[in-house]
N, C-alpha and C positions, 0 to 999 in steps of 0.2 A: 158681743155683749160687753157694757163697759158702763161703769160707775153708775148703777143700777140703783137709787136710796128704795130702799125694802127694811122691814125686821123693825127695832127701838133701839132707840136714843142714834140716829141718825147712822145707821148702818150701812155700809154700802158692798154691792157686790162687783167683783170684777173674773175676769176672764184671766189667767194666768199665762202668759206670755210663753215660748218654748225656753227662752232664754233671759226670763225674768232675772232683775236686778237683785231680787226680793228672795231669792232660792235661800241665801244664810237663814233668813227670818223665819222663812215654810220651813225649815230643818229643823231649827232651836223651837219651835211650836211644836211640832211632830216629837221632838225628846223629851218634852214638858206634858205631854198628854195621851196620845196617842200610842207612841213605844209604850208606856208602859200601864195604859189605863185602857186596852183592845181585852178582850177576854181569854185568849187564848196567848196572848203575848205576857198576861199577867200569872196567868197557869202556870208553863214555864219558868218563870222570870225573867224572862229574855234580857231586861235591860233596868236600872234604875233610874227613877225620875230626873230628867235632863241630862242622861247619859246617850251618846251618840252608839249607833251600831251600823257599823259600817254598812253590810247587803243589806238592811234594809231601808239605809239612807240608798242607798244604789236604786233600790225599786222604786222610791219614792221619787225617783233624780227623774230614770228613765220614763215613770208614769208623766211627769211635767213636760216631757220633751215632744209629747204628743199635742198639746195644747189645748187639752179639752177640759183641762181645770179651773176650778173657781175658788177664790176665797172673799171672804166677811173681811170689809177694813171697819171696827169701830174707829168711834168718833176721835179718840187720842192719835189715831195710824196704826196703829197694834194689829197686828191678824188676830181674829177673835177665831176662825173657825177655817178649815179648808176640805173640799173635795176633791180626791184627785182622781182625775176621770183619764182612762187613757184606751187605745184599739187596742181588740183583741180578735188574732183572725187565725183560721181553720189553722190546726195544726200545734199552732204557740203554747198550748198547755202541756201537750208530749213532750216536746220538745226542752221548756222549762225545767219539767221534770228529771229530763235526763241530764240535765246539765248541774239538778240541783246537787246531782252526786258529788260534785265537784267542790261543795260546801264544806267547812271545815266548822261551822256550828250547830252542835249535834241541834240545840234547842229550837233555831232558825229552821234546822231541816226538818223538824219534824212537822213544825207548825205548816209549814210549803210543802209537805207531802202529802200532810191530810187534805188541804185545798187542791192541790191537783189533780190527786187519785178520786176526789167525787168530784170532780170539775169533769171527768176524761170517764164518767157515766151519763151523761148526760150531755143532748149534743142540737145546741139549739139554732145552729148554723144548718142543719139541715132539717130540724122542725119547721124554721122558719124561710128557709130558703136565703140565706143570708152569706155572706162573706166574710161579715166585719160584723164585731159589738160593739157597743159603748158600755165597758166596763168600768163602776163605778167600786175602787179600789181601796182608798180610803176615804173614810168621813170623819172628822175632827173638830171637837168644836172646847176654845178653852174653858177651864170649867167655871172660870168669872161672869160669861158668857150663856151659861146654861138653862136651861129652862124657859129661856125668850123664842123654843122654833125653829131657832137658828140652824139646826142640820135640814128640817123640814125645808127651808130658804133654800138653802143650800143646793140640797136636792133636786129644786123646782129651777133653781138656775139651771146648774147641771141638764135637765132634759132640754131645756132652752138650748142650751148649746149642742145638745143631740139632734136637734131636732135642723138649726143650721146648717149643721155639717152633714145631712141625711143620712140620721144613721133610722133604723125601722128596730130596732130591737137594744132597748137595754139591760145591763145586768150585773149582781152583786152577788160577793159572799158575805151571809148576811154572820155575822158570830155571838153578836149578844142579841138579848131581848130587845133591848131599846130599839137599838135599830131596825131591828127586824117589824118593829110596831110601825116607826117611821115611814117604812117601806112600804107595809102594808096599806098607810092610810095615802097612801100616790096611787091607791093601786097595782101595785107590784104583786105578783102570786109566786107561790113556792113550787117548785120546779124539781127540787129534793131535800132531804132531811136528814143529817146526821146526830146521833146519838152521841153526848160526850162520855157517860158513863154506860159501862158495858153492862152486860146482865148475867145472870146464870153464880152471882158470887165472884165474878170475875173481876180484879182493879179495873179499874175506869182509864182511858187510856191519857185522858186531859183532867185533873181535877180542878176545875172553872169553880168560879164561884158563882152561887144563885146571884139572881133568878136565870142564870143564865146558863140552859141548858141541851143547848143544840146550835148546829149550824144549819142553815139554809142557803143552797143557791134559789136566790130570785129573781127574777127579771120582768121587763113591761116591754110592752108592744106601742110603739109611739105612730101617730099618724102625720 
């Protein structure tokens, strides 16, 4: 898939190279919106706007080197928005996990622990008979950009390219509402459900901000 015009004012989509030229530009976008405008990244505080973090610029590197990402070029060249799509196969989530020990930022570790530990209840390699996912990792769209679809686009690439590469099952952590609406309206169903605030009078273990109130793994079955 390549230089695809879809979305307004002459949008286009492309497929993300393993060793795109463009990697500085998806970083500097990712520190401008994404680090610190994700729900659970903003709980935290993991980072401030256009501030670089390192492991998660690392996640972001390694998700690209699979090459199953897309971004939105507007009209100027600017990246308006990117999905970073990357394999996810039997095992990689334990494994993550145990490695995440090895983290020296408590905030990063906590957010990657809650993803993994209900990641590792749930096991759709063998629901579905599968090997590999197409896990759709992050979604980013800048916020000049907003409001035109553009992750919905996104998204609709992205299965494009799943569907290339034969993959039969995709899947996301979904963190906020938004997304999780996006998701829903492709069809995607929820698979599990985390609570951010605990109950019983107990603190909340994330304190998110509305409307955004839970996590979801979800995923779609692609033909």
């Amino acid at each position: 898939m390549d230089n695809i015009q879809g979305g307004s004012g002459g949008m286009q989509f492309k497929q993300i190279p393993p060793n795109t030229e463009r990697l500085g530009e998806i970083i500097t976008h990712l520190r401008d919106t994404f680090f610190t405008d994700e729900p659970l990244n903003r709980a935290v505080k993991l980072c401030r706007p256009g501030e670089g973090h390192h492991e998660l610029e690392r996640h972001s590197e390694k998700t690209i080197r699979d090459g199953l990402s897309v971004m939105a070029i507007a009209e100027s060249g600017e990246i308006a928005g990117v999905a970073l799509n990357g394999i996810l196969r039997r095992g990689e989530v334990k494994k993550a996990l145990d490695d995440l020990k090895d983290s020296k930022d408590e905030r990063f570790k906590k957010i990657f622990k809650l993803l993994y530990e209900e990641n590792l209840k749930v096991d759709l390699f063998e629901e579905f008979g599968v090997f590999k996912l197409f896990e759709i990792r992050i979604l980013s769209v800048d916020c000049r950009f907003r409001g035109q679809g553009l992750a919905k686009k996104l998204l609709e690439k992205s299965e494009e390219v799943a569907k290339e590469n034969d993959f039969r099952v995709m899947k996301t952590d979904a963190t906020g509402l938004f997304s999780q609406k996006t998701f829903s309206s492709l069809g995607y169903s929820t698979k599990s459900e985390y609570c951010y605030s605990l109950e019983n009078g107990r603190s909340p273990n994330f304190m998110v901000d509305p409307p955004h109130d839970k996590l979801k793994i979800m995923y779609k079955v692609i033909e």
